[in-house]
C-alpha positions in Angstrom: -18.7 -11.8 108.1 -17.9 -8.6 107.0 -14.1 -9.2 108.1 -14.0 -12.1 105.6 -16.0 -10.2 102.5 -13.6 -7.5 103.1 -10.4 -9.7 103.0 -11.7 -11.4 99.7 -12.2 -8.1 98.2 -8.9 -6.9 99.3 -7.2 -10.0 98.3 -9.1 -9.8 94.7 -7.9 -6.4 94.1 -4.2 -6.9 95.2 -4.3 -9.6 92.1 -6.3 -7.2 89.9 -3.7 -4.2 90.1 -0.7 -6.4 91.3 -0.3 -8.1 87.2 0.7 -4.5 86.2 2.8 -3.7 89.2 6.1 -5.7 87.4 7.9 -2.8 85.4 6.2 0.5 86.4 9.7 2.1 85.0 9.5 1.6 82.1 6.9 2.6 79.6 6.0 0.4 76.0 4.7 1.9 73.3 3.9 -0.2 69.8 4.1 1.4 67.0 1.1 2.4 65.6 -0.8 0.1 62.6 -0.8 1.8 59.6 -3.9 0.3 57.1 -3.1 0.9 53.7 -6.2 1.2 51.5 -6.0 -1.6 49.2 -5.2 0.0 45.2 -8.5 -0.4 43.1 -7.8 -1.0 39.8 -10.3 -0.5 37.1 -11.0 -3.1 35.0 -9.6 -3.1 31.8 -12.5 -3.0 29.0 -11.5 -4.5 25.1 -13.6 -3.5 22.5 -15.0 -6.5 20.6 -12.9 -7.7 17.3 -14.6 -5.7 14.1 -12.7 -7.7 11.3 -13.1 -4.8 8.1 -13.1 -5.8 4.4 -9.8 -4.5 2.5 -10.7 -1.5 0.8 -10.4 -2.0 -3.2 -8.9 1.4 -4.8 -10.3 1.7 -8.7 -13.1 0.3 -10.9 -12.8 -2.5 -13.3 -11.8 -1.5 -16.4 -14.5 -3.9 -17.8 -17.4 -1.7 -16.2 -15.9 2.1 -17.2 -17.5 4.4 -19.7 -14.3 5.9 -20.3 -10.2 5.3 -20.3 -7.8 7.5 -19.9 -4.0 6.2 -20.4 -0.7 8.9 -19.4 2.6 7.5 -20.2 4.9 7.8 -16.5 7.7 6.2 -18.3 9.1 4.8 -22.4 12.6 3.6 -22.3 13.3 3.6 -26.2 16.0 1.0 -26.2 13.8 -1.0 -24.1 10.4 -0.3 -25.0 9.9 -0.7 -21.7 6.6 1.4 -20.0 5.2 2.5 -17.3 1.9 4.3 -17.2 -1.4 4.9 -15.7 -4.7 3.4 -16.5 -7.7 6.1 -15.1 -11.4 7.0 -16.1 -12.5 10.1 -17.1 -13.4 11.1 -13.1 -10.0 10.3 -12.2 -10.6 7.1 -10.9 -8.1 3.7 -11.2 -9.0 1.2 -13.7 -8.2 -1.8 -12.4 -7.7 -5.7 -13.8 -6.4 -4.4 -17.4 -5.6 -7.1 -19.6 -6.0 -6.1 -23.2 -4.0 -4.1 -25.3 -2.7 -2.9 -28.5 1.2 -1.1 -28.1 2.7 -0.6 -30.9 6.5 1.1 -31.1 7.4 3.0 -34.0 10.7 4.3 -35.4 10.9 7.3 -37.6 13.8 9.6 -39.3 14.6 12.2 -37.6 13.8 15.2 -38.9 17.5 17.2 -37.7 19.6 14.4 -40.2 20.3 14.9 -43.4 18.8 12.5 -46.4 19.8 12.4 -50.6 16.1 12.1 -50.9 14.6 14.1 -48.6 10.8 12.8 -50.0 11.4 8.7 -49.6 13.6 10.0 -46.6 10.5 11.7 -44.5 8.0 9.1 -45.7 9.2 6.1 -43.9 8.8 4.7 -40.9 9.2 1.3 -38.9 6.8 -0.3 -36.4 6.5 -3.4 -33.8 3.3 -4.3 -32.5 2.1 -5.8 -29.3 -1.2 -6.9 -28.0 -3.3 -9.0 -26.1 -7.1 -9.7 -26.4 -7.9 -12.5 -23.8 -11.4 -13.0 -25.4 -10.1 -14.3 -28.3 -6.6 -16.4 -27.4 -4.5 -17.0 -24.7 -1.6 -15.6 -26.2 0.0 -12.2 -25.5 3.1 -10.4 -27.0 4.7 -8.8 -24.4 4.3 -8.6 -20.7 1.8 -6.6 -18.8 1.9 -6.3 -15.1 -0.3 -4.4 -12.7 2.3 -2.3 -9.8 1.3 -2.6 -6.2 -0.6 1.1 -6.7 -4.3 0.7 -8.3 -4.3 1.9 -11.8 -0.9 1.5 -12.0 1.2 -0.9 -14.9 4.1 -1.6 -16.6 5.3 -3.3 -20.0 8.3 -4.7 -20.9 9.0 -6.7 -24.5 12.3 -8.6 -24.8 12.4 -8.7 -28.8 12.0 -4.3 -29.3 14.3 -4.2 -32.7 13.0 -1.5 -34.8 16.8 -0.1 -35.6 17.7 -3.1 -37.8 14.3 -2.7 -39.9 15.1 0.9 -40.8 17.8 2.1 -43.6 21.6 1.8 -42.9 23.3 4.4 -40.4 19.7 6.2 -39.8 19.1 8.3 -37.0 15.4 7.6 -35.8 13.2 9.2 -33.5 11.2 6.8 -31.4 7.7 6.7 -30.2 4.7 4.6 -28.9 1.3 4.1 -28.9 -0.9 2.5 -26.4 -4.8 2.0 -26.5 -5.7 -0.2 -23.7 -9.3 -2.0 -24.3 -12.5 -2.6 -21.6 -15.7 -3.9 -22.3 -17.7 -1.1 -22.6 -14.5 2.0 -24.0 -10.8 1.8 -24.5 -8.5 5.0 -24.8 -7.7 7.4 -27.8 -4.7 6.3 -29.7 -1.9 8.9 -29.6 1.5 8.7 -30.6 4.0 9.8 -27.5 7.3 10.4 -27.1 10.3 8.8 -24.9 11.3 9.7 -21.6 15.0 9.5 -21.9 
């Protein structure tokens, strides 16, 4: 019995080692697994939508105390304007509508006249305005600019040459006084640009 145990544990181990016994030459090696880490990408966090009202530049010109005009612009052949519309702090008035301009022509002073007193007396005017309280209609055409505070004026009839005497050399100027409901500006009289 021990004969027979033996030759099953001899034959057992002949096919144990005997599956490698093929190619004892030659040596395989795989190449070696390489694990990548997989790339962890954060996630990508978007502030919630916050939808902002426009900022308005300026205050209505119907709720200032005060109102300041400056002339940017007064092209005398025109009579067209440009100018700025403020309160006293500095800030835009905004929504101007109504308005006394009125243009005036007078001699100038450097040309000779045969009588100097009529000659220095006279003086030619066109008016302009606008009170939407009372009517609809306006002479002229005011128009707000893309910059608060900001407006321009243009007239198509400005003829203040053919109301004055023959061959006189005039000196032209304008005044604006724009209106709110509570203050308009002091009237002054200012000179052209050009």
């Amino acid at each position: 019995m021990k004969v027979k145990y033996l030759s099953a544990i001899l034959a057992s181990s002949l096919l144990i080692f005997g599956c490698n016994s093929d190619n004892d030459d030659e040596v395989v090696t795989e190449p070696p697994v390489v694990v990548i880490p997989p790339v962890v990408v954060p996630p990508v966090v978007v502030p919630p939508v916050v939808v902002v009202p426009p900022v308005v530049d300026g205050v209505s010109i119907d709720d200032a105390s005060t109102v300041v005009v400056k002339l940017d612009t007064f092209d005398s052949i025109t009579g067209a304007l440009s100018f700025t519309v403020a309160n006293s702090e500095g800030e835009a008035l905004t929504n101007v509508a109504n308005y006394d301009i009125v243009y005036f022509g007078f001699p100038d002073p450097a040309s000779p006249s045969i009588k100097p007193k009529a000659w220095k007396r006279w003086h030619v005017t066109q008016n302009y305005q606008c009170d939407s309280t009372a009517t609809d209609t306006c002479t002229g055409t005011l128009e707000a600019t893309d910059t608060a505070g900001k407006y321009t004026f243009n007239v198509s009839d400005l003829d203040l040459q053919s109301k004055a005497s023959a061959n006189a050399e005039m000196v032209f100027k304008v005044a604006v006084q724009i209106k709110g409901a509570l203050a308009s500006n002091e009237i002054e009289l200012i000179d052209p640009s050009n």
